[in-house]
C-alpha positions in Angstrom: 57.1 127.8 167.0 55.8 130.6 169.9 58.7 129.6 171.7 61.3 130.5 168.9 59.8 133.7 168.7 57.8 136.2 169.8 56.7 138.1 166.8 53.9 136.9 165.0 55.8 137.6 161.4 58.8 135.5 162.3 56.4 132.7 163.8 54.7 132.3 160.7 57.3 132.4 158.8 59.0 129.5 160.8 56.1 127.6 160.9 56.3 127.6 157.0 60.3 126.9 157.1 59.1 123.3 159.2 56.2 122.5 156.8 58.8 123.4 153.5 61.2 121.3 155.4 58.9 118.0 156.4 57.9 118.3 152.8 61.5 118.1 151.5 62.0 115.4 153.9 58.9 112.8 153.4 60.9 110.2 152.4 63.2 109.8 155.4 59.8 109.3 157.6 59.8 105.8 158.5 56.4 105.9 160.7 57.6 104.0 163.4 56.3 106.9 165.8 53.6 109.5 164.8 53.8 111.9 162.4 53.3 114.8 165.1 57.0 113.4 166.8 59.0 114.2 163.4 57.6 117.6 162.8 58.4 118.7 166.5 61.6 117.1 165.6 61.8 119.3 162.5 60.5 122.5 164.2 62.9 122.3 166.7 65.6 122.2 164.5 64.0 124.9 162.3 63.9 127.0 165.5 67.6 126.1 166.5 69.1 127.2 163.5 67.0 130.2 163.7 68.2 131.2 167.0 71.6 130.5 165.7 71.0 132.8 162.8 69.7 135.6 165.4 73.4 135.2 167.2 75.0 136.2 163.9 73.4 138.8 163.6 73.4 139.9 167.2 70.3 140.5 167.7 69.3 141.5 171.7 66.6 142.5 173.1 68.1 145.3 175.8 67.1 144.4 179.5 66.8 147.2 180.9 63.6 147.9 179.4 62.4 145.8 182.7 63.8 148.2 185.1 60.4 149.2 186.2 59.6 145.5 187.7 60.3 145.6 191.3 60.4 142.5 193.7 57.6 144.3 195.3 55.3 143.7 192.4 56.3 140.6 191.8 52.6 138.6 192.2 51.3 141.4 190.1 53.7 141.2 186.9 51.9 140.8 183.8 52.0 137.2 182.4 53.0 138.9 178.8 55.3 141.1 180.8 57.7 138.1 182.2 57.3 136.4 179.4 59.0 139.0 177.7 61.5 139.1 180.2 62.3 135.3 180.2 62.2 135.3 176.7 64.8 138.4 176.5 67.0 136.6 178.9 67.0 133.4 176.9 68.1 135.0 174.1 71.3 135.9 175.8 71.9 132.6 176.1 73.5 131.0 172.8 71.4 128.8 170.5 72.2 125.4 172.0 71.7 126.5 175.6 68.3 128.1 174.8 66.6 125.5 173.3 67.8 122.6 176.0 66.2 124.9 178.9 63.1 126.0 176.0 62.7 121.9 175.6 62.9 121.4 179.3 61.0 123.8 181.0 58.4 124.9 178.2 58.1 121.5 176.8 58.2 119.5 179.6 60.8 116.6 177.5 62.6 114.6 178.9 66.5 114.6 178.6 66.0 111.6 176.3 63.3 113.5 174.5 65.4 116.4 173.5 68.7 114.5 173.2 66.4 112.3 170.4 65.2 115.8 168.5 68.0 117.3 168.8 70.8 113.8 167.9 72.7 114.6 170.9 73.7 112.2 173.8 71.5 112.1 177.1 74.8 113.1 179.1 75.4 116.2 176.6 71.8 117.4 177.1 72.2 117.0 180.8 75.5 119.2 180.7 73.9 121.8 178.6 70.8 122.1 180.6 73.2 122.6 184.0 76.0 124.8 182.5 72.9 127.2 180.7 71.0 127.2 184.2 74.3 128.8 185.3 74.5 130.9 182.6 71.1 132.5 182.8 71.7 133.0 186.5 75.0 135.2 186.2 72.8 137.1 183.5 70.0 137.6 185.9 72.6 138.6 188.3 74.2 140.8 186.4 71.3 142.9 185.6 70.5 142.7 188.8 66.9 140.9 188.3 67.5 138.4 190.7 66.9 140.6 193.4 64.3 142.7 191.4 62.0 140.0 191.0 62.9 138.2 194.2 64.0 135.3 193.0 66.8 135.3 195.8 65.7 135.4 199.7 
C-alpha cells in the first residue's frame, strides 16, 4: 500500500481498509488462485478509490519544492528524493491513470494482470497506460523537469 501513499498514517490505515474489506468479502473467494492474488486485487482497489478520494479533495503536492534538483546532479539525487518527485507527479495524474503506470512500472503486471485487478479490458489498460505516459510527460514539461533532470538529450 507504499505505493498509494507515502505517509506512514495513511498506509496503515489503507492496509486496514484491504484487511476490513477481504474480511467483508470471504465469501466471494473461490480459491482458484492464491489467497495473496485477491488481496492485491483488493488493495489495489482500496488504493484506487483512495486516490480518487485525494482528487476530490484536491489534494497536491506543489512541484516546485524540487526546484533545487538540477540535471547536473542527476546521478547524485537522493533515492527518497525522486521518489518524492515521481510520486508528486503521479498524483497529478487522475486516479485511473496513476494506478495503470503504479501497476506497470512499480509492479511489474502485465496488461492482463492489471486489466484482471482492476475488471477492465486488456485494450483499455493499454490506452490508459499510453494516454497517462503522455500526460505525465506534458506535466514534466510544464514544470520544466524534463530538462532539470535530463531526461531529454
Amino acid at each position: 500500500m507504499w505505493r498509494f501513499s507515502r505517509d506512514p498514517a495513511v498506509c496503515e490505515e489503507l492496509v486496514q481498509d484491504v484487511f476490513v474489506e477481504a474480511y467483508f468479502s470471504l465469501k466471494s473467494y473461490r480459491g482458484r488462485a492464491p489467497l495473496i492474488h485477491w488481496l492485491r486485487k483488493i488493495g489495489v482497489r482500496v488504493g484506487y478509490k483512495y486516490w480518487k478520494e485525494q482528487a476530490k479533495a484536491n489534494v497536491t503536492v506543489p512541484l516546485q519544492e524540487f526546484d533545487a534538483i538540477e540535471a547536473e546532479q542527476t546521478d547524485d539525487i537522493e533515492p527518497e528524493a525522486a521518489a518524492d518527485m515521481l510520486h508528486a507527479l503521479l498524483a497529478r495524474l487522475p486516479a485511473a491513470d496513476r494506478v495503470v503506470l503504479t501497476l506497470m512500472y512499480f509492479e511489474q503486471c502485465s496488461t492482463k494482470d492489471i486489466a484482471e485487478r482492476m475488471g477492465w479490458t486488456r485494450a483499455m489498460v493499454k490506452m490508459r497506460a499510453l494516454r497517462a505516459r503522455k500526460k505525465l510527460k506534458t506535466i514534466a514539461e510544464s514544470e520544466n523537469l524534463l530538462e532539470k533532470l535530463g531526461w531529454i538529450r
